[in-house]
Each structure stands twice: as structure tokens, then as C-alpha cells.
C-alpha positions as CSV (number, residue, x, y, z in Angstrom):
1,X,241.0,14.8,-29.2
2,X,242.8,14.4,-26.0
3,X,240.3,12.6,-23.5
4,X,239.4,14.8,-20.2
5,X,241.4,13.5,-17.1
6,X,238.3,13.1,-14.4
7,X,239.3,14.6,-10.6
8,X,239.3,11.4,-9.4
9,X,241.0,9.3,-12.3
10,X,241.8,5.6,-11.1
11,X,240.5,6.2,-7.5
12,X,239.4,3.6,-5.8
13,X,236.7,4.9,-4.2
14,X,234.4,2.9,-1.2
15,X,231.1,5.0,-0.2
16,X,228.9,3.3,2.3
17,X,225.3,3.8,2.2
18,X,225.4,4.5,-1.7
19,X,222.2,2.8,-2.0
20,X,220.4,6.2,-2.4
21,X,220.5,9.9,-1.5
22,X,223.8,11.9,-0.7
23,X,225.7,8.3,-1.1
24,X,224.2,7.2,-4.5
25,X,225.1,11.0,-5.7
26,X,228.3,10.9,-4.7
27,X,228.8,7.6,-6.5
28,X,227.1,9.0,-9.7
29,X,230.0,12.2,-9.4
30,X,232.6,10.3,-8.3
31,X,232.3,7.6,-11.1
32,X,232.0,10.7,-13.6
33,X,234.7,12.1,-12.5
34,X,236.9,9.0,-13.4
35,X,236.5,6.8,-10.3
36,X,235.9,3.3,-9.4
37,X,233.5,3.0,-7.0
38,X,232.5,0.3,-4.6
39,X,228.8,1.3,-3.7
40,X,228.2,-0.4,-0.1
41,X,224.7,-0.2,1.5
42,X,222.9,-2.8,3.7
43,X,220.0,-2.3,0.9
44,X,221.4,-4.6,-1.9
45,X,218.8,-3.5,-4.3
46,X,219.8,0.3,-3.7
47,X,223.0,-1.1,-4.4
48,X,222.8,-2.4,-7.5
49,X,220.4,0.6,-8.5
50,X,222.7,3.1,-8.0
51,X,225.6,0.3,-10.2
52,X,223.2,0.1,-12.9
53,X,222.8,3.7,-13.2
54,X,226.9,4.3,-13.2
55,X,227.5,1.7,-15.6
56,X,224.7,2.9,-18.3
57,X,226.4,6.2,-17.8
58,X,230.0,4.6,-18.9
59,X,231.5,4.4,-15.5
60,X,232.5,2.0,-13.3
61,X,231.7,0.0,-10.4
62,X,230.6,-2.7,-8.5
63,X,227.8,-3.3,-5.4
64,X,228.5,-4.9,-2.1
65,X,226.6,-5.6,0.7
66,X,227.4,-4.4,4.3
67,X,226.4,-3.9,7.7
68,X,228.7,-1.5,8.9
69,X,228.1,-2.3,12.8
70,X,229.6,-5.4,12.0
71,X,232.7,-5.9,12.6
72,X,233.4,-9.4,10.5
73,X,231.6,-7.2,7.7
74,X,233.4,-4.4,7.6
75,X,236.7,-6.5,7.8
76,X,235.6,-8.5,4.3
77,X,234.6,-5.9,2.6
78,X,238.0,-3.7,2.9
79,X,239.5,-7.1,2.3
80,X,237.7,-8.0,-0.4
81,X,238.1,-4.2,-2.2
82,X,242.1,-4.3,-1.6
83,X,242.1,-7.6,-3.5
84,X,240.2,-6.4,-6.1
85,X,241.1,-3.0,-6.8
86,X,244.7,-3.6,-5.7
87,X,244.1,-0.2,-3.1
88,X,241.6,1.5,-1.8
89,X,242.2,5.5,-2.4
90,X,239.2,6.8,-0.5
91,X,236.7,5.9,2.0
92,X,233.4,7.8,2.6
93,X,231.9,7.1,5.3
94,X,228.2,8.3,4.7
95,X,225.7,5.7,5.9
96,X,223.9,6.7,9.0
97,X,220.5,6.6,10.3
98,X,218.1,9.1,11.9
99,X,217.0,9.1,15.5
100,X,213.9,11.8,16.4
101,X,213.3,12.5,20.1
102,X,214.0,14.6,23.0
103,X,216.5,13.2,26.4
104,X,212.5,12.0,27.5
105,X,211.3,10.2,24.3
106,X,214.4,8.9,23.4
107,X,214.5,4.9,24.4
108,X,217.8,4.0,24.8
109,X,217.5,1.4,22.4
110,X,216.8,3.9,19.8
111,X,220.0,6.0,21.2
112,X,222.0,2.7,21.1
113,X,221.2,2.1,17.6
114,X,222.2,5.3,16.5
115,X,225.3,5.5,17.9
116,X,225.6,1.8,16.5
117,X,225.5,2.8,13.0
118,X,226.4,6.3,13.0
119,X,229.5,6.2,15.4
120,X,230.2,3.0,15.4
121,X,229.8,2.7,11.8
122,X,232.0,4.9,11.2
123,X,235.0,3.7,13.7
124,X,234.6,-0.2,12.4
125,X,234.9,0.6,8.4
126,X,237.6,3.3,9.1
127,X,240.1,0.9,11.2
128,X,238.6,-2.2,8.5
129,X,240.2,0.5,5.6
130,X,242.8,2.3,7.1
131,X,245.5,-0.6,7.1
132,X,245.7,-0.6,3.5
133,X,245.8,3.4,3.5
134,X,248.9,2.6,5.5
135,X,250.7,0.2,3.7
136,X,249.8,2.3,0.0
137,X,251.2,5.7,2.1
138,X,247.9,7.6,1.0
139,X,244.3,7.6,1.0
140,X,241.5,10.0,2.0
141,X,238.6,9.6,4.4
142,X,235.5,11.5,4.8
143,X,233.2,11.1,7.7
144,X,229.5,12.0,7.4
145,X,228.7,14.6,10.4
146,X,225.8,17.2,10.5
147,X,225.2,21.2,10.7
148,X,223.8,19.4,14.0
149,X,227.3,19.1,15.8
150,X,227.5,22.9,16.0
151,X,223.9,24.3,16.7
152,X,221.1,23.2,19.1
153,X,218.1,21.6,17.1
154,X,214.9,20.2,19.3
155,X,214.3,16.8,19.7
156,X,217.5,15.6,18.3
157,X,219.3,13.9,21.3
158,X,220.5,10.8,20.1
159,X,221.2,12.3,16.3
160,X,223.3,14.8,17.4
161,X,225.2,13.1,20.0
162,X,226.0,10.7,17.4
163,X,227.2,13.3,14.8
164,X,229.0,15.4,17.3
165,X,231.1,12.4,18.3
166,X,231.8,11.9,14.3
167,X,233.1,15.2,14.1
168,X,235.5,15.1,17.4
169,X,236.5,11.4,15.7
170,X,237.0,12.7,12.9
171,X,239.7,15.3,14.1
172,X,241.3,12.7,16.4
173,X,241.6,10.1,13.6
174,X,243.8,12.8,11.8
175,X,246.5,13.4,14.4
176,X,246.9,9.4,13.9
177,X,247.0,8.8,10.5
178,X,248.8,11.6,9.3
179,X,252.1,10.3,9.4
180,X,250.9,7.9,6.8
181,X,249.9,10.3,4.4
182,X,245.8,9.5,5.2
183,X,243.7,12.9,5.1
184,X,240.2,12.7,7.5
185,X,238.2,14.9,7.2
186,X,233.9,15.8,7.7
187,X,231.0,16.6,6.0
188,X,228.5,18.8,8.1
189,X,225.3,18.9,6.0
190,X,222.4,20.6,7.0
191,X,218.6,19.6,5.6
192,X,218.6,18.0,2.6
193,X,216.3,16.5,0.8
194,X,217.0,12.9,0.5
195,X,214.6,9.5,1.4
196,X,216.3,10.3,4.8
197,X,215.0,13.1,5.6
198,X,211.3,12.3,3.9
199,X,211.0,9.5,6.2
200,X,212.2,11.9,9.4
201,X,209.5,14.0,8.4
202,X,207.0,11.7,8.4
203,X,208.3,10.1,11.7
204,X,208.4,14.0,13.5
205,X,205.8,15.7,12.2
206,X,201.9,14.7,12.3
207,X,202.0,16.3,8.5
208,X,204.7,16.2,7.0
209,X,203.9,18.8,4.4
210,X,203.8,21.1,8.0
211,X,207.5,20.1,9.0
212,X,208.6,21.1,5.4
213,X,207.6,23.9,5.7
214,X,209.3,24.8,9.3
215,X,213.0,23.5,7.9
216,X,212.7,25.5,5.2
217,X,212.1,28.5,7.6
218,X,215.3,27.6,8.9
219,X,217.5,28.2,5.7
220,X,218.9,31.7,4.0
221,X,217.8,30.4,1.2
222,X,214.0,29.6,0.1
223,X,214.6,25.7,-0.9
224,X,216.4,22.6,1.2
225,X,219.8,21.2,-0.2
226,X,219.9,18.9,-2.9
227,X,221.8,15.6,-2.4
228,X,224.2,16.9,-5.4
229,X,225.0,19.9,-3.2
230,X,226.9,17.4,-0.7
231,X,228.3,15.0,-3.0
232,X,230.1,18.4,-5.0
233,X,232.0,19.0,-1.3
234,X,232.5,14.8,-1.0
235,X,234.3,15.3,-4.4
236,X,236.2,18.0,-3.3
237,X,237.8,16.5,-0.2
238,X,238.4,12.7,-2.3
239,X,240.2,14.7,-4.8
240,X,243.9,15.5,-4.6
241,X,242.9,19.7,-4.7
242,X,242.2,19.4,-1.2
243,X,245.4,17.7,-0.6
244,X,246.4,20.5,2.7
245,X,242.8,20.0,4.0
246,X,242.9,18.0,7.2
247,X,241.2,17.5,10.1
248,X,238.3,19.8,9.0
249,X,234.7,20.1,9.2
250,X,233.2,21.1,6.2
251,X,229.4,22.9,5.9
252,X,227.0,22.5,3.8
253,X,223.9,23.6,5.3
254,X,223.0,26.7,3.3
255,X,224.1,28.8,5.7
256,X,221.6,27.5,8.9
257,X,224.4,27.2,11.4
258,X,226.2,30.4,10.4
259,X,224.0,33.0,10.2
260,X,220.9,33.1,12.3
């Protein structure tokens, strides 16, 4: 029997935050799909979970820790993935952290720590990876943005700031790299239900089971997105099929920012 040839055979694939929700998904597809996946996360024991889990399902990878608003950390760990893996094919930048609050009740340390890890974040492990995307003449990245950078959503100030700016860095990034054969692109996901979004609730709402029921009010659809939902569109742009897709912002928000 001739063995299936995965979508992303012999990729070397780096996804931060991997420690659980739309990050450990992806891992768990991208390994399936013939991978070999570094799961990052600043949560070591998320880490390894999600390893275990890939490795009992006969794929491969390995855990390492980082801080991605660190930039000795991010510098190591793109060093130490190179060494290893010999290259690294694709880069998903998906860990990120929620901020809840209007201009008023946003502190700026809670604006500066979003942007810290979900702009910032972003910028340090890209220019940590993109060297060797350079030097191998190839390499994907995908940058975790939000529904949230096209559409107006209360109380969302230092969130949405942060996302918007991932999207617009997302689309400079591209003009830069492509001349080295490096695709950027985004990932614009509306609610889904991860740990994420379960603590959000419980930080917004005085019952949560309340704000549940306002986002789902919000969809076309009667349920919130599943974390495999995203990871089936991270797949897509790792993989070679979406080779002439650059620069782009793609939606996964059940048709929120779209249609009402």
C-alpha cells in the first residue's frame, strides 16, 4: 500500500502558544498532516501536553519554552530549531493574550502588555525566524489577527489595537520578504471557543453563562467556532496549495464581520 503523503510532509513547523487552544490544534493537524512541529508556549506543561498527545498519535515533535517578548528568547529558540531541524519551513505566530476594557478602563499597563505580546510578540519571533527563511529561499509565516481588526466591538481597546497592527504588519512584512520566497500572511478569527476566550468571559461578564450567550447572538450561525475551525485555515496557508496567497487576511469568524 503506498503510504499517504501528509500536506505538510517534512515541514518544519514552529507554532507559539501551542500549549492549548487554536495553537495545540494546529500542532495536533499539522503533525497529522506529516509535520514536525516545535510546540512553543511560555506554559511548559501545556507544552509538553500538547507533545504527548502528538507523539501517542504517531507524529512528531518536540516542546520548548518561550517568552516571546523576549528578545534573547526568541533569538535561542529559532537558533536552537535551525540546528535541530536543519530549517525551519513555517512559523505561526499564534500566542497572544486578551485585554478587556474600554479607552477609560484600560490602564496603560494592561494596553502595554498587550501590545507586548501580541505585537511585539509577533515582530521579535518573526525577525528571530526570518533569517533562516532567507538563507533556505522559502518558508511561510502566519500571524494571528482577529475578526476584531475590521469591525468595532465594545470594550476592546487595547485587543484590537493590538490585532489591527498585526494585520497592517502582516501585509508590510510581505512587501519585504518576498524577494526571498517567504509568504506572510493572517489569521482573522472571530469567537472561538478556547481557554482564551472562557477566561475573557469570566473577566467581562459578571456571569459568564450571560456573555455566552450575547457572542453567540453575534454569529450567523447558532454555535461559536471550534479551535479546529482555525487550525484547518492555519493548515491551509503552511501548506504549499496556498503557495500565490500573500499578504492576506484570512476570516474565520463565521461570518460576524461580513454580514451584519
Amino acid at each position: 500500500m503506498t503510504k499517504q503523503i501528509g500536506r505538510l510532509d517534512g515541514k518544519v513547523c514552529l507554532i507559539t502558544g501551542a500549549g492549548s487552544g487554536i495553537g495545540q490544534a494546529s500542532a495536533k493537524l499539522f503533525a497529522r498532516e506529516g509535520a514536525r512541529v516545535v510546540v512553543a508556549d511560555v506554559d511548559d506543561r501545556g507544552a509538553k501536553s500538547t507533545v504527548t498527545a502528538i507523539r501517542k498519535a504517531g507524529g512528531e515533535a518536540v516542546a520548548e519554552h518561550v517568552d516571546v517578548t523576549d528578545e534573547a528568547e526568541t533569538v535561542a529558540l529559532a537558533g536552537r530549531v535551525a540546528k535541530r531541524f536543519k530549517r525551519i519551513d513555517v512559523l505561526f505566530n499564534n500566542a497572544g493574550i486578551s485585554g478587556v476594557g474600554d479607552v477609560l478602563e484600560t490602564e496603560p499597563e494592561l494596553f502595554d502588555r498587550v501590545m507586548g505580546v501580541n505585537v511585539r510578540g509577533v515582530y521579535l519571533m518573526s525577525r528571530a525566524v526570518v533569517p533562516f527563511m532567507i538563507k533556505q529561499r522559502s518558508g511561510s509565516i502566519i500571524n494571528m489577527s482577529s475578526s476584531i481588526a475590521e469591525i468595532g466591538l465594545a470594550r476592546r481597546v487595547s485587543y484590537a489595537a493590538s490585532k489591527g497592527a498585526v494585520l497592517s504588519m502582516t501585509r508590510s512584512m510581505q512587501v519585504d520578504v518576498a524577494p526571498h520566497g517567504i509568504r506572510v500572511n493572517a489569521l482573522l478569527p472571530g469567537t472561538i471557543l478556547t481557554p482564551f476566550v472562557e477566561r475573557y468571559l469570566k473577566e467581562a461578564y459578571a456571569d459568564p453563562e450571560e456573555g455566552y450567550a450575547s457572542i453567540r447572538k453575534r454569529q450567523l450561525g447558532s454555535e461559536l467556532g471550534k479551535p479546529d475551525d482555525v487550525a484547518f485555515a492555519a493548515l491551509y496557508l503552511a501548506s504549499d496549495e496556498s503557495r500565490f496567497v500573500m499578504a492576506s487576511g484570512l476570516i474565520v469568524d463565521g461570518g460576524v464581520s461580513g454580514a451584519k
